[in-house]
N, CA, C and O of each residue as an XYZ file, in Angstrom:
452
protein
N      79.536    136.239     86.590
C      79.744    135.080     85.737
C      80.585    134.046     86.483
O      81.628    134.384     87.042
N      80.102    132.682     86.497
C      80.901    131.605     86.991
C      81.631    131.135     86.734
O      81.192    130.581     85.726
N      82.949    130.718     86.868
C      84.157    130.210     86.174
C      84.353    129.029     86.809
O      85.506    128.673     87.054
N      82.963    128.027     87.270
C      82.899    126.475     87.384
C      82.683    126.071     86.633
O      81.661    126.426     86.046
N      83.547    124.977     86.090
C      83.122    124.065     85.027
C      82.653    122.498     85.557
O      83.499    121.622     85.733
N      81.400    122.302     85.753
C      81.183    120.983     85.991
C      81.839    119.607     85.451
O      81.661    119.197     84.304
N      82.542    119.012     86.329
C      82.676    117.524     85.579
C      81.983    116.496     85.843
O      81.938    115.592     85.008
N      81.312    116.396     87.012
C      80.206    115.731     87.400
C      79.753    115.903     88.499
O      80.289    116.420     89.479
N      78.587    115.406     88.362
C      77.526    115.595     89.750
C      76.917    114.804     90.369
O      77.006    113.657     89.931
N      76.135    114.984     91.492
C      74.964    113.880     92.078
C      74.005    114.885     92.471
O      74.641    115.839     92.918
N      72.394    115.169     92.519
C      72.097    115.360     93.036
C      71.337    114.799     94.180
O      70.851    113.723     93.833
N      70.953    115.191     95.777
C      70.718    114.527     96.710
C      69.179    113.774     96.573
O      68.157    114.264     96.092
N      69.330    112.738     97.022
C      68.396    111.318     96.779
C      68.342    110.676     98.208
O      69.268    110.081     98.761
N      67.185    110.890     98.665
C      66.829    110.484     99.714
C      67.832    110.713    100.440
O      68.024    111.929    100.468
N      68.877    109.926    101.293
C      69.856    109.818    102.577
C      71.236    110.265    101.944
O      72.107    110.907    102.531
N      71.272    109.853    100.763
C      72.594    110.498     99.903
C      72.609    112.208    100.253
O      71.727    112.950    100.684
N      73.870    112.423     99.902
C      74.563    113.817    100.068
C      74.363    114.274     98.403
O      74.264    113.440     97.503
N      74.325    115.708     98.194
C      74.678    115.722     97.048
C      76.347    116.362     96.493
O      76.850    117.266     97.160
N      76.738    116.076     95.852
C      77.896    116.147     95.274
C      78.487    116.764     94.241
O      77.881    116.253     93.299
N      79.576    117.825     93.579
C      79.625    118.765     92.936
C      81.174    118.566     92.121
O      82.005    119.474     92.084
N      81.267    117.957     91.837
C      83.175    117.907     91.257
C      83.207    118.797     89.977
O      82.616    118.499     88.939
N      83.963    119.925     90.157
C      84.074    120.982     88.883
C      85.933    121.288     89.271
O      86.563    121.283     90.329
N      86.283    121.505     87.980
C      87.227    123.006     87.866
C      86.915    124.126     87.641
O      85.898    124.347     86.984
N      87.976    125.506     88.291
C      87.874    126.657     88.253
C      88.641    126.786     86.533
O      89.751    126.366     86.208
N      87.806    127.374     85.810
C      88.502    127.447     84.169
C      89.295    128.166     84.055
O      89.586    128.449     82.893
N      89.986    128.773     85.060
C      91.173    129.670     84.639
C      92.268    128.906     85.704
O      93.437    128.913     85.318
N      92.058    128.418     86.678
C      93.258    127.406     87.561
C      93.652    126.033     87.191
O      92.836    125.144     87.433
N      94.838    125.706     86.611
C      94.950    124.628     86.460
C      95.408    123.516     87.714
O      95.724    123.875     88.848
N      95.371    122.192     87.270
C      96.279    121.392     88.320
C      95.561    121.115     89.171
O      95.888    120.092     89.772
N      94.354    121.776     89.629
C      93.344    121.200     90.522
C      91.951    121.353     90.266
O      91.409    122.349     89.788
N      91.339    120.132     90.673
C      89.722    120.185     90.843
C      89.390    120.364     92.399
O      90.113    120.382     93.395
N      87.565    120.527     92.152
C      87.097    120.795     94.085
C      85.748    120.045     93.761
O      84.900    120.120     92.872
N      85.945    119.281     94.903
C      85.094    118.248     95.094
C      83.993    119.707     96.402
O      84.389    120.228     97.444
N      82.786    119.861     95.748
C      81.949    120.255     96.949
C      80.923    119.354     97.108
O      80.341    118.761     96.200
N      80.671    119.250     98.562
C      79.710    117.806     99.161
C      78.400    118.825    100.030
O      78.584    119.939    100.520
N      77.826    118.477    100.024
C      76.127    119.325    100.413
C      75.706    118.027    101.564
O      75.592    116.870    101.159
N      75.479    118.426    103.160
C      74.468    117.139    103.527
C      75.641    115.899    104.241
O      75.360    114.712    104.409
N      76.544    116.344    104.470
C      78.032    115.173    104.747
C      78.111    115.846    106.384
O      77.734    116.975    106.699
N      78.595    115.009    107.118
C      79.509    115.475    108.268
C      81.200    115.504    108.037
O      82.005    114.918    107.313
N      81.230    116.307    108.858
C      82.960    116.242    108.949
C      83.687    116.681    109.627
O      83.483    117.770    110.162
N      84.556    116.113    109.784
C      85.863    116.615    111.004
C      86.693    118.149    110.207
O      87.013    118.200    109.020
N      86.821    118.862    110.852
C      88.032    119.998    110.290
C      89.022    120.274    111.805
O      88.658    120.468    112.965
N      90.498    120.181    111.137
C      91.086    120.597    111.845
C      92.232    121.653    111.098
O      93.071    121.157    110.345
N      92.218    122.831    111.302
C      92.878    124.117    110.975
C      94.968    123.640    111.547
O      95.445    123.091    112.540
N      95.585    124.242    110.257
C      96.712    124.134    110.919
C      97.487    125.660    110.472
O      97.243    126.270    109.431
N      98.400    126.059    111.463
C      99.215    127.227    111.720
C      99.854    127.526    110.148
O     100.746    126.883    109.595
N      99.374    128.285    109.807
C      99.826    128.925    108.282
C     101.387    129.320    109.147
O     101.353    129.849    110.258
N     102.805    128.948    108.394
C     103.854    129.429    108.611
C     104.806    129.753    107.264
O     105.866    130.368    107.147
N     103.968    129.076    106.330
C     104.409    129.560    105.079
C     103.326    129.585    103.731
O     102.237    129.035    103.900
N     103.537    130.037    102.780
C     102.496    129.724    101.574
C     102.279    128.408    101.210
O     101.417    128.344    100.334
N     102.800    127.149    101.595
C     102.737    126.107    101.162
C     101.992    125.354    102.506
O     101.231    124.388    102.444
N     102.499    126.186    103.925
C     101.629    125.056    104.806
C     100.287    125.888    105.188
O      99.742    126.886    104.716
N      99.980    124.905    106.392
C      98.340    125.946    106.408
C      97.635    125.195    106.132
O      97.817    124.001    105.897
N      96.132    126.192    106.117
C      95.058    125.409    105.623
C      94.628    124.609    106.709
O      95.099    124.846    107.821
N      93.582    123.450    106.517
C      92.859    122.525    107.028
C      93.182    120.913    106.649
O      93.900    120.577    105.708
N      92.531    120.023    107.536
C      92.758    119.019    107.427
C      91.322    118.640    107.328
O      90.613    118.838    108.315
N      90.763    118.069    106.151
C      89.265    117.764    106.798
C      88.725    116.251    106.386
O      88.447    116.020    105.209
N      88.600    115.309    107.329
C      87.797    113.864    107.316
C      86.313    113.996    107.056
O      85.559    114.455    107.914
N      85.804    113.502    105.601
C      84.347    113.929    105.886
C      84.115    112.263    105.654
O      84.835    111.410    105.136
N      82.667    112.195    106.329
C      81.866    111.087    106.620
C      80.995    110.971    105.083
O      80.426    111.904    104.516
N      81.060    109.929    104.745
C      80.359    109.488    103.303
C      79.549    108.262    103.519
O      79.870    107.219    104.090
N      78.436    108.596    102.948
C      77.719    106.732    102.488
C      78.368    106.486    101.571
O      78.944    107.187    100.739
N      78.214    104.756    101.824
C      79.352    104.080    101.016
C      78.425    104.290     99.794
O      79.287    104.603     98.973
N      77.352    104.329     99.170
C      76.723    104.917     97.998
C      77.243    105.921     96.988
O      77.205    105.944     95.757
N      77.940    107.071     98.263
C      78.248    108.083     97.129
C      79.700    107.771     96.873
O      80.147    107.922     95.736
N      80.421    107.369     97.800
C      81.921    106.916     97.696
C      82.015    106.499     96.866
O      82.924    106.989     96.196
N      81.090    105.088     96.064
C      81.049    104.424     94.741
C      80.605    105.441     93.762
O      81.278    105.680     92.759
N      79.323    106.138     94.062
C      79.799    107.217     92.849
C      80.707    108.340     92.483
O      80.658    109.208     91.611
N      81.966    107.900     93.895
C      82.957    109.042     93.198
C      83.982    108.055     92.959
O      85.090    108.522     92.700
N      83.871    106.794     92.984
C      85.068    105.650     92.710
C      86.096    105.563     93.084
O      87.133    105.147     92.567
N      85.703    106.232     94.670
C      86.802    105.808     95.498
C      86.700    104.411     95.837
O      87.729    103.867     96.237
N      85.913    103.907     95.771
C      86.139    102.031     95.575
C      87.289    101.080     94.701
O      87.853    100.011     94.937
N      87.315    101.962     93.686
C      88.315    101.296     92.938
C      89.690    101.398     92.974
O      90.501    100.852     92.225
N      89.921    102.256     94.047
C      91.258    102.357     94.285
C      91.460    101.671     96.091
O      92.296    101.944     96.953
N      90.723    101.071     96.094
C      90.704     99.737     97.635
C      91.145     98.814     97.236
O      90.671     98.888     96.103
N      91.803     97.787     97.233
C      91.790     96.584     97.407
C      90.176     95.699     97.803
O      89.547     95.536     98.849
N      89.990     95.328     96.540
C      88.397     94.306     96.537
C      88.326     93.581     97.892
O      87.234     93.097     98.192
N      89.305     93.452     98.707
C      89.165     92.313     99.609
C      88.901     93.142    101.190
O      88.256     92.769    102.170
N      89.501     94.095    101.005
C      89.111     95.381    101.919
C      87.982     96.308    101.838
O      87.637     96.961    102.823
N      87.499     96.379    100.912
C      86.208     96.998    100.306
C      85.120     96.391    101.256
O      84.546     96.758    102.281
N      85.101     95.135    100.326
C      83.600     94.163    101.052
C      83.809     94.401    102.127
O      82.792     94.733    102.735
N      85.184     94.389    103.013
C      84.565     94.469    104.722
C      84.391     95.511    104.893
O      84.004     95.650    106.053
N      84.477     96.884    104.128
C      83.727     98.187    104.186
C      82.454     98.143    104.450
O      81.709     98.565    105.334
N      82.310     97.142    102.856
C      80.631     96.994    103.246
C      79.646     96.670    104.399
O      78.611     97.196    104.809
N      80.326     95.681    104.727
C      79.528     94.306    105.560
C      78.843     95.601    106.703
O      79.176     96.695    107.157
N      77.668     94.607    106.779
C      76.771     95.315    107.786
C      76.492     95.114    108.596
O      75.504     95.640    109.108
N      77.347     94.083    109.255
C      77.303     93.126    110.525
C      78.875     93.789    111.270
O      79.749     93.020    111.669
N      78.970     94.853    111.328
C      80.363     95.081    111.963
C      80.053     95.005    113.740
O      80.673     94.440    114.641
N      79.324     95.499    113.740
C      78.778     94.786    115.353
C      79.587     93.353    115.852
O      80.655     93.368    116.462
N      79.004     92.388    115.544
C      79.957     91.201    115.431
C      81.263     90.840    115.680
O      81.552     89.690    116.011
N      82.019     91.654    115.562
C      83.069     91.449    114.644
C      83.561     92.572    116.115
O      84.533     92.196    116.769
N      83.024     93.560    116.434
C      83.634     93.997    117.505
C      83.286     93.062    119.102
O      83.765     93.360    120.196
N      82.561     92.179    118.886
C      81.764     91.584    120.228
C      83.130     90.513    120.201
O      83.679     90.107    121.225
N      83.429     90.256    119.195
C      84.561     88.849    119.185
C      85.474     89.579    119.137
O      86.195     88.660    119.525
N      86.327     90.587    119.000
C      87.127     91.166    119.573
C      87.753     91.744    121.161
O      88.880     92.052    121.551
N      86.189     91.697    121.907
C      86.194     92.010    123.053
C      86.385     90.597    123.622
O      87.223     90.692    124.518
N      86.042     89.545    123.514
C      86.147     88.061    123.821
C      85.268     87.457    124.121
O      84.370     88.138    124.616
N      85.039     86.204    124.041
C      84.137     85.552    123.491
C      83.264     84.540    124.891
O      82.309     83.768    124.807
N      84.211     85.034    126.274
C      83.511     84.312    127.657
C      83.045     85.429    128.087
O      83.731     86.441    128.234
N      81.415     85.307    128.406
C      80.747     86.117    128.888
C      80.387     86.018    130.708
O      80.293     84.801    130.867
N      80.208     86.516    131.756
C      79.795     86.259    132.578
C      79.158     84.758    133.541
O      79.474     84.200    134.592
N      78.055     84.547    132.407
C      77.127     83.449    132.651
C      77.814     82.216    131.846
O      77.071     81.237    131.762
N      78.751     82.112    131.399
C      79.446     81.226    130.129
C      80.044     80.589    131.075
O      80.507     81.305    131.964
N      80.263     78.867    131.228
C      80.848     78.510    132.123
C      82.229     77.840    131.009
O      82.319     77.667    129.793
N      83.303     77.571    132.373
C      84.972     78.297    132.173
C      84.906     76.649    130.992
O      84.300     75.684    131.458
N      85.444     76.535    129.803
C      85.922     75.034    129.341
C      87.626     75.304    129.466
O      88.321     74.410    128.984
N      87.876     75.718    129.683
C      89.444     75.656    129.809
C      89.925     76.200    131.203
O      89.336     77.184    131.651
N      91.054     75.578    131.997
C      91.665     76.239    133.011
C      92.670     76.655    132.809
O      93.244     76.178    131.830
N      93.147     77.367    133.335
C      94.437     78.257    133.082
C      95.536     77.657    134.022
O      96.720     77.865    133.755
N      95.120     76.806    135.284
C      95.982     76.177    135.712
C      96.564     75.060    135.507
O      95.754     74.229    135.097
N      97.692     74.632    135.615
C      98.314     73.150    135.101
C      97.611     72.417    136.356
O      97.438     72.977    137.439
N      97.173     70.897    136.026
C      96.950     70.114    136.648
C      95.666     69.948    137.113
O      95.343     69.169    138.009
N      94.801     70.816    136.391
C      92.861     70.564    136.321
C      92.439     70.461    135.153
O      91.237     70.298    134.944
């Protein structure tokens, strides 16, 4: 017999992950998010007491399911959208700088040209 209690779900849809958020009905104080179809980082740390330990784990989400677990709403709206944007390409090319090879110089760096 299962002692998950579903609080909500997704099931997987095309490129989406599917998604599982329940409590254990006899543990209080916490829920468990299980994700089906995600990548993720785990990094294990040195159990030295009952409180430390465990894992550290970064998992990779489409921003699709992120909104259906509403982790959006706890972003700042103005940080979000550049979550979104789908032009981040861009945005790293003008970071790297903006004179290319073949680009001829409009500014000198020396005084007096």
């Amino acid at each position: 017999m299962s002692t998950k209690a579903t609080l909500a779900h997704h099931r997987a849809v095309g490129d989406e992950p599917a998604w599982h958020l329940y409590e254990e009905v006899f543990e209080s104080g916490v829920v468990y998010l299980e994700l089906e179809g995600v990548g993720i980082e785990l990094r294990t740390r040195e159990l030295r007491s009952r409180d430390q330990g465990g894992a550290d784990v970064v998992v990779r989400l489409p921003l699709s399911t992120a909104i259906q677990l509403g982790l959006h709403s706890v972003v700042p709206a103005e940080r979000w959208d550049s979550a979104c944007r789908t032009d981040k390409g861009g945005a790293l090319r003008r970071l790297r700088g903006s004179v290319k090879k073949k680009d001829d110089q409009t500014e000198s760096t020396e005084k007096g040209e």
